[in-house]
BANUSE-442285 format. One record per residue: residue number from 1; x, y, z of N, C-alpha, C, O in turn. Coordinates in pm, 1 decimal. Atoms other than C-alpha are relative to their C-alpha. Example, Ala and Ser with C-alpha at 12.3 -4.5 7.8 and 13.67 -1.06 7.14 Angstrom:
   nr    n.east   n.north      n.up   ca.east  ca.north     ca.up    c.east   c.north      c.up    o.east   o.north      o.up
    1      89.0    -119.0       0.0    1230.0    -450.0     780.0      90.0     120.0       0.0     193.6     118.1      66.5
    2     -82.0    -119.0      -6.0    1367.0    -106.0     714.0     -77.0     109.0      73.0     -26.1     219.8      89.9
//
This chain:
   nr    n.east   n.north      n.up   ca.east  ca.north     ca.up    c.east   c.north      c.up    o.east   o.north      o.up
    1       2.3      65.2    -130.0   10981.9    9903.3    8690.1     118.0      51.0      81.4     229.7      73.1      34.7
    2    -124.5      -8.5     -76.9   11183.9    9981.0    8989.0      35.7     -67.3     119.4     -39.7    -152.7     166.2
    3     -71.4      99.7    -102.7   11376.5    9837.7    9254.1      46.3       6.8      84.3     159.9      51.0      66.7
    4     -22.6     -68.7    -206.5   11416.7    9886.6    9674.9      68.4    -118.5       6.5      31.1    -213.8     -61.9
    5     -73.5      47.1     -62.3   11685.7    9710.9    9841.2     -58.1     -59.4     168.2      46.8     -38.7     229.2
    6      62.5     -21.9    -157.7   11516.0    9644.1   10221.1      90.7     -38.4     115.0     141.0    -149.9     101.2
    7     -84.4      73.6     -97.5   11714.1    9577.9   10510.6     -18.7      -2.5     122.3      -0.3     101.0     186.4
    8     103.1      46.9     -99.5   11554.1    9419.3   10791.6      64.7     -75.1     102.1     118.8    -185.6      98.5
    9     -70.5      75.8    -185.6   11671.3    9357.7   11179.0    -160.3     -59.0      42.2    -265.6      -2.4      71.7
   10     120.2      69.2    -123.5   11433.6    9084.3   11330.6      81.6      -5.9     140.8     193.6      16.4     186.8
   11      -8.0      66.1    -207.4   11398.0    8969.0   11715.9      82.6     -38.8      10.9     120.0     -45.5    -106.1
   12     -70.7      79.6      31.7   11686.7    8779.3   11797.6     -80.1    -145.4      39.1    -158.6    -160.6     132.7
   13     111.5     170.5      28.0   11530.4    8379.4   11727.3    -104.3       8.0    -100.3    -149.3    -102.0    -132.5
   14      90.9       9.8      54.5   11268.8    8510.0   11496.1      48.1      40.6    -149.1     -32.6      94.0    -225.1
   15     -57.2     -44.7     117.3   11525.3    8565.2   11183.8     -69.8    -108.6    -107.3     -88.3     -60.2    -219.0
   16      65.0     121.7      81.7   11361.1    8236.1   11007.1    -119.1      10.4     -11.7    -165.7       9.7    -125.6
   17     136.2     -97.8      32.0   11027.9    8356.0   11065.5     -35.2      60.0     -97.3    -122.8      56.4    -183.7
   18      32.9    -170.8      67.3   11058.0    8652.2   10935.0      42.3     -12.0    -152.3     -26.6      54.4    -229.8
   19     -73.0      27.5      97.4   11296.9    8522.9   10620.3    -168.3     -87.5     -44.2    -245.9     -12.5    -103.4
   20     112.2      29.6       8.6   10967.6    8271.3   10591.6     -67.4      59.3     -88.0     -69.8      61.0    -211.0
   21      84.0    -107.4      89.2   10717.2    8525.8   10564.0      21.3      81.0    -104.4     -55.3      92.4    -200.1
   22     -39.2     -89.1     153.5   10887.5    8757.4   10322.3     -19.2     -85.4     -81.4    -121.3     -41.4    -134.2
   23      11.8      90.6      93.8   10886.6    8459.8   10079.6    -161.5     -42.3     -58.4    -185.9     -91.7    -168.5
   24     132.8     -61.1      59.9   10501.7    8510.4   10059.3     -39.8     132.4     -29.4    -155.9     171.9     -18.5
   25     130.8    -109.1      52.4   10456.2    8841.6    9928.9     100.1      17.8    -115.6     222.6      11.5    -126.0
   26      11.9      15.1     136.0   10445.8    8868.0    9598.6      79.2      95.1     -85.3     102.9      70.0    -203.5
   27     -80.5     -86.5      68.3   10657.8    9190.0    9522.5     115.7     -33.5      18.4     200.0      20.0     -53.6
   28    -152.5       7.0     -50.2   10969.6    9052.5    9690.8      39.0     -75.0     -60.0       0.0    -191.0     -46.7
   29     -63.1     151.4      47.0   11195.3    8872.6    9462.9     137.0     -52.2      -9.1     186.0    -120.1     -99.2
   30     -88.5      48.4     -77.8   11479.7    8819.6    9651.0      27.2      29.7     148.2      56.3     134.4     206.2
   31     -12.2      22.6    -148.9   11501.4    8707.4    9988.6     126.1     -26.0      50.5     179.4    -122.9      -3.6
   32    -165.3     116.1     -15.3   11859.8    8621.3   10142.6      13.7      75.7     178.7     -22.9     186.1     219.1
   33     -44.4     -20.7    -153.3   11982.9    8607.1   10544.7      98.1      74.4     -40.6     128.6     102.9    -156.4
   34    -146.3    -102.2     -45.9   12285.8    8820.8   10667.1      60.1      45.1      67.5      -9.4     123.5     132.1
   35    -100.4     -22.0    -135.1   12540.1    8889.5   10899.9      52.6     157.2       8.6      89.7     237.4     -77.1
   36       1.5    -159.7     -22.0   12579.5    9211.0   11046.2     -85.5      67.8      82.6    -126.2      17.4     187.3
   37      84.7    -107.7     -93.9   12373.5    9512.5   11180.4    -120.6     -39.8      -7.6    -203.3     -29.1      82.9
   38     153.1      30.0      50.6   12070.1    9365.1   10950.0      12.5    -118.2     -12.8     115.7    -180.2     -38.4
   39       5.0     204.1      29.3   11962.9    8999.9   10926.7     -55.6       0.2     -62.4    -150.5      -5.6      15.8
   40      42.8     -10.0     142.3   11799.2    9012.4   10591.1     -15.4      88.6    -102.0     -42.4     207.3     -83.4
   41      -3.3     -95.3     157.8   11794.6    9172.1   10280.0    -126.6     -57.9     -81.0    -147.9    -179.0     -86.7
   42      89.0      40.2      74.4   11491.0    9176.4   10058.2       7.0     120.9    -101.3      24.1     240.8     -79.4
   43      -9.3     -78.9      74.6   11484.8    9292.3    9739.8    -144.8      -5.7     -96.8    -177.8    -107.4    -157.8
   44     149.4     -38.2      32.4   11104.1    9465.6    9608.7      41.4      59.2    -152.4     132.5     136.6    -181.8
   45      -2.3     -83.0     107.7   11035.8    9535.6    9253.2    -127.6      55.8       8.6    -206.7     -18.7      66.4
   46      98.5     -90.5      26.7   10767.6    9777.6    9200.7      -8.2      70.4    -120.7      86.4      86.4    -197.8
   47      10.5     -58.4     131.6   10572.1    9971.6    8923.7     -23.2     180.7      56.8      -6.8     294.7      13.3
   48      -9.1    -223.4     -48.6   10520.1   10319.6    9127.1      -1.9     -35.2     166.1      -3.6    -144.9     222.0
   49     -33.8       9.5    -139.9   10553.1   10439.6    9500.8    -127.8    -122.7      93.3    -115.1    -221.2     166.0
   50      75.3      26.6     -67.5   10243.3   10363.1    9609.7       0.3    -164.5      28.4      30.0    -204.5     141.0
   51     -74.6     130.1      41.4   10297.4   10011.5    9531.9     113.1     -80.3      96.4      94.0    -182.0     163.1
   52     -66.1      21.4    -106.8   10598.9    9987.4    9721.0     -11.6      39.5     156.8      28.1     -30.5     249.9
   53      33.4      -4.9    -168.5   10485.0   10171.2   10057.3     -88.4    -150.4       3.5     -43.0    -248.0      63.1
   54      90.8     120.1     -49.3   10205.9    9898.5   10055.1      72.3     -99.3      50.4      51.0    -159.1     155.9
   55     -67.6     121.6     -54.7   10467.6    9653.4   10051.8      97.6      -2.3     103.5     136.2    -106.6     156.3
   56     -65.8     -18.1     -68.2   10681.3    9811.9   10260.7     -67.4     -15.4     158.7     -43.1     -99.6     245.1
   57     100.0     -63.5    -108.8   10441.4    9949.8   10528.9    -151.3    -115.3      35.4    -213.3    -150.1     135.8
   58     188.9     146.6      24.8   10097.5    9672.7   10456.0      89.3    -141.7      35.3      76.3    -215.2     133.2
   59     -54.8     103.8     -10.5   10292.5    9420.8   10440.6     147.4     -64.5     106.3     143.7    -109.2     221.0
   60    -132.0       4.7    -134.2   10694.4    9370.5   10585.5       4.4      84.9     140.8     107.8      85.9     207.5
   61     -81.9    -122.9    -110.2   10693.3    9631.2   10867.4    -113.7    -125.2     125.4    -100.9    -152.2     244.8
   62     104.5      74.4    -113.2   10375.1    9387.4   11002.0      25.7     -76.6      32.3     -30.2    -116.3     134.6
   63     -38.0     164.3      -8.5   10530.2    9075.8   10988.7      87.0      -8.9     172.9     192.0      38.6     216.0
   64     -36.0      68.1    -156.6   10564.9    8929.2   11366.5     172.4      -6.8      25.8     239.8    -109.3      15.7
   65    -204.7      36.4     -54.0   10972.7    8968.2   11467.7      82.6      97.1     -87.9     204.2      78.1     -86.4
   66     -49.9    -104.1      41.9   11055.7    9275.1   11258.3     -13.9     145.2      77.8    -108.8     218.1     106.5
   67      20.4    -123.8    -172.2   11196.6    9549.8   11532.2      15.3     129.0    -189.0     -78.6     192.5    -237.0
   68      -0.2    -123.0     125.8   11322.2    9797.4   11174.8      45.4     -49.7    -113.4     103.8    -157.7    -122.0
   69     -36.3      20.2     156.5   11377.9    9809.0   10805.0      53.4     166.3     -10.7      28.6     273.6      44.4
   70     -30.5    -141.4      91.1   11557.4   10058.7   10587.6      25.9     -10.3    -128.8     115.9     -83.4    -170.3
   71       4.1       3.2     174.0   11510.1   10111.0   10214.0      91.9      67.3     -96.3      94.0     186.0    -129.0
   72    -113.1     -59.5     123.8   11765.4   10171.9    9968.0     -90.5      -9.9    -173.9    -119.5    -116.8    -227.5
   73      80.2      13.6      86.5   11571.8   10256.6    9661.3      74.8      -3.7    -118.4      87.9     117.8    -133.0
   74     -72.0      31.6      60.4   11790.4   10160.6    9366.0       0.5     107.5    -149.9     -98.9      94.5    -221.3
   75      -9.0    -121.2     138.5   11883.4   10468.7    9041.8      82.3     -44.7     -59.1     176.6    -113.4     -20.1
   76     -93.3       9.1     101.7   12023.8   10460.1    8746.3      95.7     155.2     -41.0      68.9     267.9     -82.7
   77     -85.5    -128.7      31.7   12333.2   10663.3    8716.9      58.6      38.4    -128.5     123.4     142.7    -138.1
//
C-alpha cells in the first residue's frame, strides 16, 4: 500500500465544506484543517496509481470550493 499527502486551497468560506466532503471518500484517512498557503491536508492510501488519480482527479479536485491541490506522494528512503 501507498500513501499521498494532498494539500488543498478551498474558496475562502468554503474550507468546512470542503473538510466535510473529504470525510466521505473512502480512500482518505486523514483529514485535518491548516493554516497557511493550504487549508487542508488529506492524507490517501492507495493500492496502485490508478487508484489514486481516481481519488485524486474523480473525486477531490470535484468537490464544490476546491480552487487547487498538490500531491506529495510519500517513499521509503
Amino acid at each position: 500500500m501507498s500513501t499521498a499527502f494532498v494539500l488543498i486551497k478551498a474558496e475562502p468560506g468554503c474550507e468546512r465544506d470542503v473538510y466535510l466532503s473529504l470525510l466521505n471518500i473512502d480512500s482518505i484517512s486523514e483529514t485535518h484543517v491548516a493554516y497557511g498557503e493550504y487549508d487542508l491536508v488529506a492524507r490517501i492510501d492507495f493500492d496502485d496509481e490508478k487508484e489514486m488519480a481516481r481519488t485524486l482527479i474523480g473525486s477531490m479536485r470535484s468537490i464544490p470550493g476546491v480552487i487547487k491541490t498538490e500531491t506529495l506522494i510519500a517513499v521509503e528512503v
